[in-house]
N, C-alpha and C positions, 0 to 999 in steps of 0.2 A: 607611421611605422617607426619602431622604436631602431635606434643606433647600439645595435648591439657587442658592437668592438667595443663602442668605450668602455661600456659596462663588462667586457670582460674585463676588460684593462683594468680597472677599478677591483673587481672580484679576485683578478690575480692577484692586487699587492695586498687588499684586504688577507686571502688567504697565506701570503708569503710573509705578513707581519703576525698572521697567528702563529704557522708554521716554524719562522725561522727567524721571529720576532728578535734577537740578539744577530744574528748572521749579518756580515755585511752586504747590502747592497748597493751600493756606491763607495769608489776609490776615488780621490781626486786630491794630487799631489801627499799631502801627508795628512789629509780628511779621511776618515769613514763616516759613511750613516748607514745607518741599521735599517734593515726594514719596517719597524716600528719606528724609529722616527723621518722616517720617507715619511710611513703613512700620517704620523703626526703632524710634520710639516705639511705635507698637500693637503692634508684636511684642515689645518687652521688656515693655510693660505685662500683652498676654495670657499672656506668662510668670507675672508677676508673680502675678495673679489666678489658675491655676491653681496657684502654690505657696501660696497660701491655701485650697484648695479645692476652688477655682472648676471644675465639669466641665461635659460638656452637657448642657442644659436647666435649667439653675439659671436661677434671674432675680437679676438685677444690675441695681441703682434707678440712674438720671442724677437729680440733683436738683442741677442747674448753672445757672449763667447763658451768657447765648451766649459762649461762650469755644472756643480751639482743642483745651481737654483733653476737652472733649463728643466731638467727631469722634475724639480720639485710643481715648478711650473705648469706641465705639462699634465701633470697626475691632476693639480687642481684645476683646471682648465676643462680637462675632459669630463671630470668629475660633477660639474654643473651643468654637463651639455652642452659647454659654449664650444667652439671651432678654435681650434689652434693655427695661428697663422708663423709657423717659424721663418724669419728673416735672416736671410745669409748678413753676417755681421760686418764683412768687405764691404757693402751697397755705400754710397754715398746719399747726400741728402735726397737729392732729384728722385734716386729710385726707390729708396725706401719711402721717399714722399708720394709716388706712386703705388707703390703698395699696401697703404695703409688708407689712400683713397680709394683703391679698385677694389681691397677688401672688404672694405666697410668698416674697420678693426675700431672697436669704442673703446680699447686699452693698450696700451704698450709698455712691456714689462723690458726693462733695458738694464744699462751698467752708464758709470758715471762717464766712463770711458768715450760714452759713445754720445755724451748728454746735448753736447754742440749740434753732432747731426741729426737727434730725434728733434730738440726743438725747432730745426730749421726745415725740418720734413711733417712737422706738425702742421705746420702753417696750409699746408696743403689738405689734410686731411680733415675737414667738417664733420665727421664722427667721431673723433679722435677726442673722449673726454676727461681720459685719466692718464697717468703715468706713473711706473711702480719702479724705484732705483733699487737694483740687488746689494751695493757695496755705495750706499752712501745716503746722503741728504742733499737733496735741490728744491729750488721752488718750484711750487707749483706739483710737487711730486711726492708721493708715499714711499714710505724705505721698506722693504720688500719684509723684513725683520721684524721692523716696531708692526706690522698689517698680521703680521703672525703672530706675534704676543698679545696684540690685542684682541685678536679673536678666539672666540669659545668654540668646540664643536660638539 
């Protein structure tokens, strides 16, 4: 049976980047993006995550702050069919190391901010095979930016 939210979800920003292609759709502090580069971004992003992997029904962890890369996240995430797992960003190591075990989560897209408690909550998670940093460079980790530049869609 097909999931057909997501594929609205996807249909809506497709048609709201034809429609309203300049309109802003995200504000975030003194940011806009447009809904053509919404849909720009999530579609080079869900590129990106599929040449890592990423197919349908994988879970893919958010463990963000409110920021504009969550939504960017999220459009490419559903966009492949994977499951979105958003992680309240208060959790400490133990429970996010629990959650990413009970998930099954094969990615976690995070912030540098948080880089101490993902890699100490990795440790726990056996599916845990990637790591995507929104605002920065670490090892062992892809920068959320350069996975979008470099992908074609």
């Amino acid at each position: 049976m097909k999931d057909t939210r997501a594929e609205n979800l996807i249909t809506m920003l497709e048609k709201n980047a034809e429609r309203f292609s300049d309109k802003t759709a995200l504000f975030f502090s003194d940011k806009k993006i447009s809904y053509k580069e919404l849909r720009l971004m999530s579609g080079r992003l869900s590129q990106g995550l599929k040449n890592l992997g990423i197919k349908k029904k994988d879970r893919v962890a958010l463990f963000l702050p409110n920021a504009p890369e969550f939504v960017v996240s999220y459009f490419a995430i559903i966009a492949i069919g994977a499951v979105c797992v958003p992680v309240n960003n208060m959790l400490k190591e133990e429970e996010l190391g629990f959650i990413l075990k009970d998930s099954g989560a094969r990615l976690i897209i995070s912030s540098m901010a948080y880089l101490d408690i993902v890699n100490s909550a990795k440790k726990k998670a056996p599916d845990l095979g990637h790591m995507v940093i929104i605002d920065g460079l670490a090892p062992d980790a892809f920068n959320f930016y350069e996975m979008m530049e470099r992908s074609v869609i």
